[in-house]
N, C-alpha and C positions, 0 to 999 in steps of 0.2 A: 807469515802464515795466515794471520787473522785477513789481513786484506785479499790474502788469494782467496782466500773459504767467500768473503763477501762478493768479489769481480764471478766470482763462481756461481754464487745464487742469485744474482744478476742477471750474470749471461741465461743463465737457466729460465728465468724468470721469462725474460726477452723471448729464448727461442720459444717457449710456451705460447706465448702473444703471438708470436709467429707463424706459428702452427697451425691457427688456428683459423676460421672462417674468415675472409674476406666481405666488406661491406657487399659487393656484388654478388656473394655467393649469400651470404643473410637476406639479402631479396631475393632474388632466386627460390629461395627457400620459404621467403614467406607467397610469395605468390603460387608457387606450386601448392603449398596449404591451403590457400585463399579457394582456386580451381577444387581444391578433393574436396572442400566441405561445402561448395556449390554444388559440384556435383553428388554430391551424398545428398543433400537436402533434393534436390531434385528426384533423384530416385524416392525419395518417401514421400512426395506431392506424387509423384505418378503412382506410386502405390496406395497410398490414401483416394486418388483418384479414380483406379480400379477397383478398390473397397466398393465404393461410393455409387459406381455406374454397376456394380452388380447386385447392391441391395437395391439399386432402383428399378434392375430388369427383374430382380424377385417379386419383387411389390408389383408390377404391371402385371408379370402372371401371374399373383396371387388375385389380381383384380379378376383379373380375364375367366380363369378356372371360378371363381366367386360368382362372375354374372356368369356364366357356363349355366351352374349348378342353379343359381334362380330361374333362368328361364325355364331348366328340367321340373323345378318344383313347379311353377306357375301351367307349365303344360300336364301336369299331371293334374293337380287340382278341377282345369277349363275340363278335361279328359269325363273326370268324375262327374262333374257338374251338367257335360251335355249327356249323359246316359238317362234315354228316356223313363220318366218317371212310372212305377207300377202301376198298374189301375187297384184303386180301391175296392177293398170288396164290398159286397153287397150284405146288406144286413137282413138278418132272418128275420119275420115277419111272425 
C-alpha cells in the first residue's frame, strides 16, 4: 500500500509537470508581455506628447493675445498724446 500511495504522488506529481506551460508557450508569453508594455509605454509618450504640444499652443496664444493687448495700450496712450494741446489762457492785466 505504502508503495502505491508513493507511485501515486509521483505519477501526480508528473502529470502536474505535464500540465503545465510549455518552454514555447513560456516565450510565447513572455514576448506577448514584452509587445503590451511597449505598447503601453508608447501610449503615454504620445500622451505626454500631446500634454506638451498643447501647453505650448497655450503659451503662443497667451503670447499673441499679450502683444494684442500692448499694441491696444500703446495706441491708446499715441491717441492721447496727439490730441492737440489747449491754448493757454491769457492773464488779466
Amino acid at each position: 500500500m505504502k508503495k502505491f500511495a508513493t507511485l501515486l504522488v509521483v505519477g501526480a506529481v508528473a502529470f502536474m509537470y505535464a500540465c503545465g506551460p510549455s518552454a514555447k508557450e513560456l516565450e510565447e508569453k513572455k514576448i506577448a508581455d514584452s509587445i503590451r508594455v511597449a505598447d503601453s509605454l508608447a501610449m503615454v509618450q504620445a500622451e505626454q506628447q500631446r500634454i506638451a504640444d498643447s501647453i505650448s499652443k497655450a503659451a503662443d496664444e497667451k503670447k499673441k493675445a499679450d502683444s494684442i493687448a500692448h499694441q491696444d495700450s500703446i495706441k491708446k496712450h499715441l491717441i492721447k498724446a496727439a490730441k492737440p494741446a489747449k491754448a493757454p489762457k491769457k492773464a488779466k492785466k
